[in-house]
DRENVOLO-291339 format. One record per residue: x, y, z of N, C-alpha, C, O in turn. Coordinates in steps of 0.1 Angstrom, whole numbers, always signed. Example, Ala and Ser with C-alpha at 12.3 -4.5 7.8 and 13.67 -1.06 7.14 Angstrom:
+132 | -57 | +78 | +123 | -45 | +78 | +132 | -33 | +78 | +142 | -33 | +85
+128 | -22 | +71 | +137 | -11 | +71 | +129 | +0 | +79 | +134 | +11 | +80
This chain:
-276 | -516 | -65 | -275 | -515 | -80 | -261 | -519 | -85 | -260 | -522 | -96
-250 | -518 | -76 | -238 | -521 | -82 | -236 | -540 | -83 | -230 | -545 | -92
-241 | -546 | -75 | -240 | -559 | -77 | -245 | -558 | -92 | -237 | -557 | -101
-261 | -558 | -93 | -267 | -557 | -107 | -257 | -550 | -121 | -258 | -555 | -133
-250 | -541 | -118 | -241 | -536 | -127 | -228 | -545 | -130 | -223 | -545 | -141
-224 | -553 | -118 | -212 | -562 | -123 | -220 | -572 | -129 | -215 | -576 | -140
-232 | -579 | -124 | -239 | -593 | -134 | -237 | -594 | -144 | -234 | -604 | -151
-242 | -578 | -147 | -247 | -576 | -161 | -239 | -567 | -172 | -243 | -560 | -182
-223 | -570 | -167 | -214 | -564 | -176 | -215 | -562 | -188 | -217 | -552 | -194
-212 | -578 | -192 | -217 | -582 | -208 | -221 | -574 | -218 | -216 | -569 | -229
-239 | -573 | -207 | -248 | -573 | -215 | -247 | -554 | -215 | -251 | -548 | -225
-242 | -547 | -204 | -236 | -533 | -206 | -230 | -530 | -216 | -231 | -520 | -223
-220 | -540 | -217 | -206 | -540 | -226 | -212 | -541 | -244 | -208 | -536 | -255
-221 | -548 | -241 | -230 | -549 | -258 | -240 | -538 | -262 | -244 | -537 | -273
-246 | -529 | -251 | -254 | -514 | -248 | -244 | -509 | -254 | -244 | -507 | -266
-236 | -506 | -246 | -225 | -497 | -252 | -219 | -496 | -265 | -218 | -485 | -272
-215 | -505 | -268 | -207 | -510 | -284 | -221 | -506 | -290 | -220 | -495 | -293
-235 | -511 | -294 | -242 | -505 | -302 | -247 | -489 | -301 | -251 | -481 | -310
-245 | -488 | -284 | -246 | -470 | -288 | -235 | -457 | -294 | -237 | -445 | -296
-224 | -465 | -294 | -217 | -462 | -298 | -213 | -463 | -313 | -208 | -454 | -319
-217 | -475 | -318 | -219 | -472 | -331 | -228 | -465 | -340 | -226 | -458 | -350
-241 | -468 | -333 | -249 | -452 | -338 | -244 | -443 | -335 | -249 | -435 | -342
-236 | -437 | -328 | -232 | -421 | -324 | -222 | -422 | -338 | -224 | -416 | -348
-212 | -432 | -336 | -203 | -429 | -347 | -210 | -426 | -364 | -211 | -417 | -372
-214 | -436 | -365 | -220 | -433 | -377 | -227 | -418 | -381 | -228 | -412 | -392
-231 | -416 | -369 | -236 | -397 | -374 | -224 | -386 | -373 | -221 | -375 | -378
-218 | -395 | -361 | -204 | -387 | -365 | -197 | -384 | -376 | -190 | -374 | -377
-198 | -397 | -388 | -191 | -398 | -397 | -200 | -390 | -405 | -195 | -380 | -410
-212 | -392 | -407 | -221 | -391 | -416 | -225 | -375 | -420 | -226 | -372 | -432
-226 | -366 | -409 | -233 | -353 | -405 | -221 | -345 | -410 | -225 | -335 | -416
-205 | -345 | -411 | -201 | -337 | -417 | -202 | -339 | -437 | -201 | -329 | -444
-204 | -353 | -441 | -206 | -353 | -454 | -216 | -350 | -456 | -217 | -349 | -468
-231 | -344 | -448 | -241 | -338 | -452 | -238 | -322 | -458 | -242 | -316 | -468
-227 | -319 | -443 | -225 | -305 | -449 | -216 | -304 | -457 | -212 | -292 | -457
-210 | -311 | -465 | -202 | -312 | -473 | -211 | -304 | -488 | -209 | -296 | -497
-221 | -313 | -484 | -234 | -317 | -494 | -239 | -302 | -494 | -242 | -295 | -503
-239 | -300 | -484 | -245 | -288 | -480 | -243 | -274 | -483 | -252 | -266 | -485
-229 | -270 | -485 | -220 | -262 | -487 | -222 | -258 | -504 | -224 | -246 | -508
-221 | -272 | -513 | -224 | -271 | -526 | -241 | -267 | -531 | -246 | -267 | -542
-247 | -263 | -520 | -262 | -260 | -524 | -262 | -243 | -521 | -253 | -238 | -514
-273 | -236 | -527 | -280 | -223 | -528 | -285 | -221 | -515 | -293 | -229 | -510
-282 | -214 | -511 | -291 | -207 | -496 | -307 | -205 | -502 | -311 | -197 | -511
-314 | -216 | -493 | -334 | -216 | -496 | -335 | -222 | -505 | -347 | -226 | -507
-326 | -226 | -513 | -328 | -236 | -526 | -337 | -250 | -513 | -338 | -250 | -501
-342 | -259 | -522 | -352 | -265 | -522 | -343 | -277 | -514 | -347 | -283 | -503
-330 | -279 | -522 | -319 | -287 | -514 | -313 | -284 | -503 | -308 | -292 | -495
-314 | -272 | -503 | -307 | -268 | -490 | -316 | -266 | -477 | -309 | -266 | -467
-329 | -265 | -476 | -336 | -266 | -469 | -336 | -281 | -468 | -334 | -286 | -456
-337 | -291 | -480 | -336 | -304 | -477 | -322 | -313 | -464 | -322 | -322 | -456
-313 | -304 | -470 | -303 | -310 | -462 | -305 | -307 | -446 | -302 | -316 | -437
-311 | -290 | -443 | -311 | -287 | -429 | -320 | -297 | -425 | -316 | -301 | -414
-331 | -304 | -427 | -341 | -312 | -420 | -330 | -323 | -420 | -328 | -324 | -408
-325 | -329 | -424 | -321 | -341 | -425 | -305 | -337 | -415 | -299 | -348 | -413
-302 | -332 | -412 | -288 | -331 | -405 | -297 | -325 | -389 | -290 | -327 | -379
-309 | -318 | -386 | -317 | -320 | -375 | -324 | -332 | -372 | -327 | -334 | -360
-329 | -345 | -384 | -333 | -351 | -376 | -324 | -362 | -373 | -327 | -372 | -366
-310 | -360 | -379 | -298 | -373 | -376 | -294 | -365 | -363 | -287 | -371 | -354
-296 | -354 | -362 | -293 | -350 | -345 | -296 | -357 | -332 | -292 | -362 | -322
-311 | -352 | -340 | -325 | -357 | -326 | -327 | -368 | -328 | -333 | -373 | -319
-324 | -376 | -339 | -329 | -393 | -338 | -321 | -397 | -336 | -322 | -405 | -326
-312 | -396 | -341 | -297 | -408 | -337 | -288 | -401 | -331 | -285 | -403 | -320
-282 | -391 | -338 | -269 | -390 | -325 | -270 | -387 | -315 | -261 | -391 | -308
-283 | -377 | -307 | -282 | -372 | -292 | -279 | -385 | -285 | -270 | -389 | -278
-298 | -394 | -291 | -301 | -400 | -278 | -284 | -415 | -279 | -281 | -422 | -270
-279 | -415 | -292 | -267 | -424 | -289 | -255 | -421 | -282 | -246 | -427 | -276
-256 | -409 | -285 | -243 | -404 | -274 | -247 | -406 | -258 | -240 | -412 | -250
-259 | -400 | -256 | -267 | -401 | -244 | -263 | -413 | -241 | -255 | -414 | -232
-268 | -429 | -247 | -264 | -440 | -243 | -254 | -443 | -241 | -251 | -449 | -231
-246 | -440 | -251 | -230 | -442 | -251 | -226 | -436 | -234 | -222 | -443 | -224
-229 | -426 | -234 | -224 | -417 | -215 | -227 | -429 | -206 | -220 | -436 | -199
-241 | -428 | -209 | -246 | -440 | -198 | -243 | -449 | -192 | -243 | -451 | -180
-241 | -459 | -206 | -233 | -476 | -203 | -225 | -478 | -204 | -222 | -490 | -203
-212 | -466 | -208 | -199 | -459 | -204 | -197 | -459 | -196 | -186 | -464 | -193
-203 | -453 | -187 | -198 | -448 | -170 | -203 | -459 | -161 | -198 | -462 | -150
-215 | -465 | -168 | -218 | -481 | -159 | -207 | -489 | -159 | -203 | -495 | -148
-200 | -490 | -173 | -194 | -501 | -173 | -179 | -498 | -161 | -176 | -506 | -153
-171 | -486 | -162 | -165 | -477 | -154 | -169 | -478 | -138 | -160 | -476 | -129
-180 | -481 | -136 | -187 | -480 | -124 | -185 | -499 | -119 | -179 | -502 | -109
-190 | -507 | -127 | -188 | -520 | -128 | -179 | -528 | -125 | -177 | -536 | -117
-168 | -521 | -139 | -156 | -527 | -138 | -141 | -518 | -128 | -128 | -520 | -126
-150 | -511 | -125 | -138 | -505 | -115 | -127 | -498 | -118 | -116 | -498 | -112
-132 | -491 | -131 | -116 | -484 | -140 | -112 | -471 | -136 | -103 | -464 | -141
-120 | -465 | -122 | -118 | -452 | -120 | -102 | -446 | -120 | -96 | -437 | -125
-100 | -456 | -112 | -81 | -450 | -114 | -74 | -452 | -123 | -64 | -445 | -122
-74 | -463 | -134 | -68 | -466 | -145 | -67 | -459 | -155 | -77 | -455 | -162
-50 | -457 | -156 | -48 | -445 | -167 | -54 | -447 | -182 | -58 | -437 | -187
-55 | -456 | -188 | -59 | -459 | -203 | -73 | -452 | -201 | -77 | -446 | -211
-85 | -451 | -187 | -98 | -453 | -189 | -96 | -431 | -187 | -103 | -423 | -192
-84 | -429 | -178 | -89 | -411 | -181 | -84 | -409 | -195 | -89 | -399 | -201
-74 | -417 | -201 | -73 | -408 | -214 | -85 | -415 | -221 | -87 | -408 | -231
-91 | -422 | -222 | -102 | -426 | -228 | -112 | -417 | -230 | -117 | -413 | -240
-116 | -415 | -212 | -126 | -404 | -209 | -122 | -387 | -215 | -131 | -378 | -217
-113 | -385 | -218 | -104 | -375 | -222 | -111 | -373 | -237 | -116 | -362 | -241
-111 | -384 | -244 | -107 | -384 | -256 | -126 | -387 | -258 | -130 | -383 | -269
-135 | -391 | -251 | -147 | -396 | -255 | -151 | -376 | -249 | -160 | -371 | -256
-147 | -367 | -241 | -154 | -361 | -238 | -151 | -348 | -255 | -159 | -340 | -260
-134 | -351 | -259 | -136 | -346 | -270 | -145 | -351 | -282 | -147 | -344 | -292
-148 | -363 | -282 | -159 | -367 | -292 | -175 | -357 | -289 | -182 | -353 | -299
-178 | -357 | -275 | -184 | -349 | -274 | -186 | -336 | -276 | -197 | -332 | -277
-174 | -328 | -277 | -174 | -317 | -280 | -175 | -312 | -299 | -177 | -301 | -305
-174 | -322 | -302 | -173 | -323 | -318 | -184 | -325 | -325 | -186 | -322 | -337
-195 | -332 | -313 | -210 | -334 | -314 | -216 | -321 | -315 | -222 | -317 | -325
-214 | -313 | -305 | -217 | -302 | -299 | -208 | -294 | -313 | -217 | -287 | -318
-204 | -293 | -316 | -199 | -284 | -328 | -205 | -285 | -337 | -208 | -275 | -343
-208 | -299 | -343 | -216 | -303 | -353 | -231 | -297 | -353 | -237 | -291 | -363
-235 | -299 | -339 | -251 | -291 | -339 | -252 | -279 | -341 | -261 | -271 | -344
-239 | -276 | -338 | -238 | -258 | -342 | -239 | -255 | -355 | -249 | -249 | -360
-227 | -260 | -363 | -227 | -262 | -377 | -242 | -265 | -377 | -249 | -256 | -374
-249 | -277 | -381 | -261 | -277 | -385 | -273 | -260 | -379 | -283 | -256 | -384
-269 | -256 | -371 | -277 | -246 | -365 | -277 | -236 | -375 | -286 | -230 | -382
-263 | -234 | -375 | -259 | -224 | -386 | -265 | -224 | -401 | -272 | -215 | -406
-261 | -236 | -408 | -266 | -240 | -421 | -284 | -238 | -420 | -289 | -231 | -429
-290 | -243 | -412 | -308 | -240 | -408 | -309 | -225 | -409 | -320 | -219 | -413
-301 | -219 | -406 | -298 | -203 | -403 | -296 | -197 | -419 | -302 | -188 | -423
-288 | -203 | -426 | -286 | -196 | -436 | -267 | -191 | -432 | -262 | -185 | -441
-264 | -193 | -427 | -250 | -185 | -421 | -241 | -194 | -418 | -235 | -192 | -407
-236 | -207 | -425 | -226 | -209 | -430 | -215 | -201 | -431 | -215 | -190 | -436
-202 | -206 | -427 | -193 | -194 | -434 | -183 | -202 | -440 | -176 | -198 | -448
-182 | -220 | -434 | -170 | -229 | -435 | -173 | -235 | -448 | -184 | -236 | -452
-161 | -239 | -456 | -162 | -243 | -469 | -163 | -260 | -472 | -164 | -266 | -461
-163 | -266 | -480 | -166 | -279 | -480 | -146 | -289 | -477 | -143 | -299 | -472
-143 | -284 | -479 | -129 | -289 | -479 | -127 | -286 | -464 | -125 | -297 | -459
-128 | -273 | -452 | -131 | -277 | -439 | -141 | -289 | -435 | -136 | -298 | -428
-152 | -289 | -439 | -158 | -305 | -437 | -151 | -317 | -442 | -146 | -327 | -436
-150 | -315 | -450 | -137 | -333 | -455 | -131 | -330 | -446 | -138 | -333 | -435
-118 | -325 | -444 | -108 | -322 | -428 | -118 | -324 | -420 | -118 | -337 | -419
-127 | -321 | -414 | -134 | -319 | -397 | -140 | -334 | -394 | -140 | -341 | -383
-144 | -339 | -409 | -151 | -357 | -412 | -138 | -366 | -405 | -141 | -376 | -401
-122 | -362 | -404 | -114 | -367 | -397 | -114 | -374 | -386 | -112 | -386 | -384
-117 | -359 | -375 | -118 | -356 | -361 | -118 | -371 | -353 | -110 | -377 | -346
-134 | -375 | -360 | -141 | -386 | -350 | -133 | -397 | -356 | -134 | -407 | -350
-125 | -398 | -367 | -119 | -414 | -371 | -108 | -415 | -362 | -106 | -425 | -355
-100 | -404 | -364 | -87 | -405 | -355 | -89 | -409 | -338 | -83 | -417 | -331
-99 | -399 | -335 | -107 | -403 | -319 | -106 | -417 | -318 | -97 | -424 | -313
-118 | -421 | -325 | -122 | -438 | -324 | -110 | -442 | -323 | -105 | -446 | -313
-104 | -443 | -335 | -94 | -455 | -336 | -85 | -454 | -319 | -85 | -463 | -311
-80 | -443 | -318 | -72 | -442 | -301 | -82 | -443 | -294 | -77 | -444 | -282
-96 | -444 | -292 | -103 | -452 | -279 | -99 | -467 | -281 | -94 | -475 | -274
-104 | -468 | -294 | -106 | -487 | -295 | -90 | -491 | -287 | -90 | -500 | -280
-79 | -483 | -290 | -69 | -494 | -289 | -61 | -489 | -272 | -51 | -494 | -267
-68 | -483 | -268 | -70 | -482 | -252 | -78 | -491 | -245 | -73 | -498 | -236
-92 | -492 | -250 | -96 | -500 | -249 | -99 | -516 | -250 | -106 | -523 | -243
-90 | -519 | -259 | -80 | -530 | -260 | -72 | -541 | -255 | -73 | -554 | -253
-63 | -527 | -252 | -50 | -531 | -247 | -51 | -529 | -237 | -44 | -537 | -230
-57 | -518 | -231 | -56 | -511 | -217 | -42 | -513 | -214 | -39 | -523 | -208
-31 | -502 | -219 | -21 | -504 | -219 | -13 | -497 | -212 | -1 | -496 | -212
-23 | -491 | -205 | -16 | -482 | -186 | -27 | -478 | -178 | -25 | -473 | -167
């Protein structure tokens, strides 16, 4: 399988960049729901609207793209041989905190489905940050690979 994994860098390298853009995009996306969110009535008609729509950008797009993102992440890691290279652990460093922010997110959404909210809309603007700052310091690791 590892021969097969170096042939097919590329086309890894192109897996990845699109699963990664779908993850991002709900990354960006899912805190301006709760933003949206925050400004609605608990059971109001909207607010039940928003909980479906911030579960199904969970389960439709962001799991299974993060999921991919891991995947043809660690292929490409596996391929290209980056296990010891410092740029690829702070990379990994910094993709497992993108993860953790997913995983927060689904809580937030858990909560809001729940009714029990406690964070205000101005914490979501701030938290909508998180994943810009992340990205931008993967992309330029990934780059430059600059140790």
């Amino acid at each position: 399988m590892t021969a097969w994994l170096v042939d097919h860098y590329l086309l890894l390298k192109a897996f990845h960049i699109i699963a990664v853009i779908a993850w991002m995009s709900g990354l960006f996306y899912l805190p301006r729901l709760f933003v949206y969110h925050t400004e609605t009535e608990v059971g109001a008609a909207d607010y039940r609207r928003f909980a479906v729509m911030e579960r199904k950008l969970l389960a439709a797009i962001m799991g299974p793209a993060m999921g991919m993102t891991w995947i043809f992440g660690l292929s490409l890691a596996w391929a290209g041989d980056w296990w010891l290279a410092g740029w690829f652990h702070t990379k990994l460093a910094l993709v497992v905190a993108m993860t953790a922010i997913h995983i927060a997110d689904a809580r937030f959404a858990r909560d809001f489905a729940a009714g029990r909210n406690v964070r205000t809309a101005r914490f979501f603007r701030l938290w909508n940050e998180a994943p810009t700052l992340l990205m931008i310091a993967i992309v330029i690791l990934v780059v430059t690979k600059a140790f």
